[in-house]
N, C-alpha and C positions, 0 to 999 in steps of 0.2 A: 537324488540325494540319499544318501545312506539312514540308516535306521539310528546311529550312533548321533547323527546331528539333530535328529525331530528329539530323544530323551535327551539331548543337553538342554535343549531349551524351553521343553514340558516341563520342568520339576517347578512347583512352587514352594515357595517358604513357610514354614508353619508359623512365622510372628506373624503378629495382627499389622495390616498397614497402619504406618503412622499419619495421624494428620497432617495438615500443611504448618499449622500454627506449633505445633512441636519442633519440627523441621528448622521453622524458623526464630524458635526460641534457643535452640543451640548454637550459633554466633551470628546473633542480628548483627554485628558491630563490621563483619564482616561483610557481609552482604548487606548493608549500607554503602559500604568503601568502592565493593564492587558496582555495584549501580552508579552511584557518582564518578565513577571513573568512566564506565560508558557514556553517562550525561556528561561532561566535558569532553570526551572524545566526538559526540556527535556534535556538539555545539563547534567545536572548533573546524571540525570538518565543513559544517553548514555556512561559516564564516567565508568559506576559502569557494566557497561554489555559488553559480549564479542563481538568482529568482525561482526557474523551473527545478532544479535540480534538490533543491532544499528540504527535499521530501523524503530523502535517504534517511536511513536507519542504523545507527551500527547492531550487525547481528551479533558476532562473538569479537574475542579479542583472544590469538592464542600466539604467549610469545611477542614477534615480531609481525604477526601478520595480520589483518583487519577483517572483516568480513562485511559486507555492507550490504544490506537490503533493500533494494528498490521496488519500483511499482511495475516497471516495463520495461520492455528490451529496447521501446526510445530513452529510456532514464540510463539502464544499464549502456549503451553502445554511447549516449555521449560523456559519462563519467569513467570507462574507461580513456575514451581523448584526454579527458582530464587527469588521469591518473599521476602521470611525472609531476604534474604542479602542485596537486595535491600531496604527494607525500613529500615534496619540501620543506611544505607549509606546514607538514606536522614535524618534522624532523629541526624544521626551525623553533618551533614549539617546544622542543625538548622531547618530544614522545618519540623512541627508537621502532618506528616503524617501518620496515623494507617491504612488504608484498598487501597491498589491497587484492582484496578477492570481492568478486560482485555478483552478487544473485537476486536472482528477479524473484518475490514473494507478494504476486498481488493482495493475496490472502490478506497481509495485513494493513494496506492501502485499499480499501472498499471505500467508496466514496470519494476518491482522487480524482482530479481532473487529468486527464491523460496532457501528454506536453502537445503546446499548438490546440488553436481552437477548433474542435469537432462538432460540427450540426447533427444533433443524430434527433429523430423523433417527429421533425416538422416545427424544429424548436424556432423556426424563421418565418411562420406563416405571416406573411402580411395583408391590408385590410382584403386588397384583389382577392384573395385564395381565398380568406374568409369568406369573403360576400360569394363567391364557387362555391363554397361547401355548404350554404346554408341555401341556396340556389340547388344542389344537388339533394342537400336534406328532405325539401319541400315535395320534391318530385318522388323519393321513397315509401314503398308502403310497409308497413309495420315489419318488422323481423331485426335480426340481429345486427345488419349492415345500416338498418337505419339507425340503431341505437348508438354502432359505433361514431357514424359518423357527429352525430350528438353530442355523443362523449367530448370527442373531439375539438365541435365547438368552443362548449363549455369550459375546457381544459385553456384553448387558446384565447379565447376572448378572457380567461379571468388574466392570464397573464397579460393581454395587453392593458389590465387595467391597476396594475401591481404598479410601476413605476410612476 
């Protein structure tokens, strides 16, 4: 890259950053409108889609076209299937919408359940495997693999006594 592109975009400004609360003391009224236009855009959207799906996000809105946020490339690959119905369903709505765009942003889905149920962790151990591990436990002498499997125990027997 040239020398001319690294000084465009080294210079700093000599004003002081402004805070966020300045920022938004210059047309709250405004960005109000805007938020609630996203919060109806995503509600209406989440109307028109099944159970799993409901987790989408609108990212931006530019124009005619949507941008939508999902958890995963199973959220994203079945809400493109869904694409032609859904923008009906906003266009029956009165919103002039022509082009959904979809991107996968797990970042802001931390804690989602991915679609379809996934055993991950030994989240199924039942009593047989228990009574094996404490069966196994008994036979361990001190060190870290006896602690895990301890751990282990503990972790699943409190759960089976959660429900």
């Amino acid at each position: 890259m040239s020398r001319a592109f690294f000084q465009r975009f080294n210079s700093r400004s000599s004003e002081p950053a402004s805070p966020v609360m300045g920022w938004l003391e210059k047309d709250p009224q405004q960005l109000l409108q805007t938020a609630q236009r996203y919060l109806q855009l995503e509600q209406l959207i989440q109307q028109a889609l099944p159970d799993g799906l409901r987790l989408c996000r609108v990212a931006q809105i530019d124009r005619q076209a949507v941008t939508i946020a999902v958890p995963s490339a199973a959220h994203a690959n079945k809400l493109r299937q869904l694409t032609p119905s859904l923008l009906l369903h906003l266009q029956q709505h009165k919103w002039q919408i022509n082009q959904l765009q979809i991107q996968i942003q797990s970042v802001l889905f931390t804690g989602v359940k991915p679609l379809g149920e996934v055993r991950r962790g030994g989240a199924g151990i039942d009593a047989t495997g228990l009574a094996a591990f404490e069966e196994l436990g008994q036979g361990l002498s001190e060190g870290p693999l006896a602690e895990a499997v301890q751990k282990l125990l503990q972790r699943h027997q409190n759960k089976k006594a959660e429900p």
